[in-house]
N, C-alpha and C positions, 0 to 999 in steps of 0.2 A: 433450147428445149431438148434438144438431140445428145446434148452433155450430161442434162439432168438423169436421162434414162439408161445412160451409160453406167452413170456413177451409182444408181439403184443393182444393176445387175453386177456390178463389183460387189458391192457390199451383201447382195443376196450371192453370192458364189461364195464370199469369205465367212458369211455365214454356216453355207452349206459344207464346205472343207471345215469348218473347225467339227462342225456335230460326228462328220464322217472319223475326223480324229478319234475323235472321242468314245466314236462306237466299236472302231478298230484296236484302239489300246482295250478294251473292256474285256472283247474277244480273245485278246493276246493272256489276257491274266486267267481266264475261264479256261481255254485248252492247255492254261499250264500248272491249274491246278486241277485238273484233270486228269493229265500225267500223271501229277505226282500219288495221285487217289488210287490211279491203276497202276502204280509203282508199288502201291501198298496193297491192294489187291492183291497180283501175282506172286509177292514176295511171302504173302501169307500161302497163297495156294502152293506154293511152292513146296516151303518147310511143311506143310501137313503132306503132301506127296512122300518128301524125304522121310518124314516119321513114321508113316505107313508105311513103306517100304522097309525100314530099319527094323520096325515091329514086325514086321511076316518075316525077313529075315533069319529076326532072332529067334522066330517060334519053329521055324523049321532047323535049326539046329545047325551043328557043324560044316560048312564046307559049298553052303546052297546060297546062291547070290539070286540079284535081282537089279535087273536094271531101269532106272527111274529118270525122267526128261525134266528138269528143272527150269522154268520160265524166267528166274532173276536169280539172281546169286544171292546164296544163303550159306552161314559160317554157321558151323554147330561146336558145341563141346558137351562136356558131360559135365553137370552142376551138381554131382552126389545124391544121385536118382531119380536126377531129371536132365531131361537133355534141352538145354538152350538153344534154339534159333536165334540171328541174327542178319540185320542186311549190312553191306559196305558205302550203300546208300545215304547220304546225312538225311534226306528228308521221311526217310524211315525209321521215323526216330523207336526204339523201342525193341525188347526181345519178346520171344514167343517159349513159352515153358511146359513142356508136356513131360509128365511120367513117364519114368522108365524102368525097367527090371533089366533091361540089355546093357551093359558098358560099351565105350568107345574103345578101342582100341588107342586113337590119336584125336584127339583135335581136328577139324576140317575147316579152311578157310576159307572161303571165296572159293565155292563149290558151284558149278554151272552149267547147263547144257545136259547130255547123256551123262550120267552118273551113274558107276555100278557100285553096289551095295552088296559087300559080302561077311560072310560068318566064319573067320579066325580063330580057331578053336574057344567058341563061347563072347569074340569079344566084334563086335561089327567096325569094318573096317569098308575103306571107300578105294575107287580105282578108276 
């Protein structure tokens, strides 16, 4: 009898560890698409920070900069009157495209952190 009861609480324990499995992978996949949702979050708040800043830049003219805190790295170019956001990220899949009247100066890649943001006789340039 003392066997029987042993071999009950085996098989209630292997039950118990498998659900525990199963609840802990479930978890693993939910904070890691999570991540990647607030990887696409920031990366958007980002570029609209950088774009804001570009636009007040270029409205105040010649030689007046501004500096802007980037939360994830974001690559801009200029798309022929519009300036293109992008991430370096693959699970960010996708660009971000806003009007412009300002030109680039260069191309920016893998832009991040403190970023200054200045006006090159009419054309915005970064440092």
């Amino acid at each position: 009898m003392k066997g029987q009861i042993t071999l009950e609480y085996m098989v209630l324990s292997l039950v118990v560890i498998a659900l525990l499995s199963i609840a802990i992978t479930a978890l693993i996949t939910i904070r890691d698409n999570s991540d990647k949702a607030l990887d696409v979050v920031l990366f958007k708040s980002s570029a609209r920070d950088l774009y804001n800043a570009m636009e007040e830049v270029c409205a105040m003219g010649d030689g007046n900069s501004m500096e802007v805190y980037l939360k994830k790295d974001v690559s801009v170019s200029d798309a022929g009157g519009y300036l293109e956001f992008s991430s370096p990220l693959p699970h960010v899949n996708g660009t971000i495209k806003y009007e412009s009247f300002c030109v680039l100066e260069s191309d920016a890649d893998s832009l991040s952190g403190n970023v200054v943001v200045y006006n090159n006789e009419g054309k915005i340039a970064f440092g």
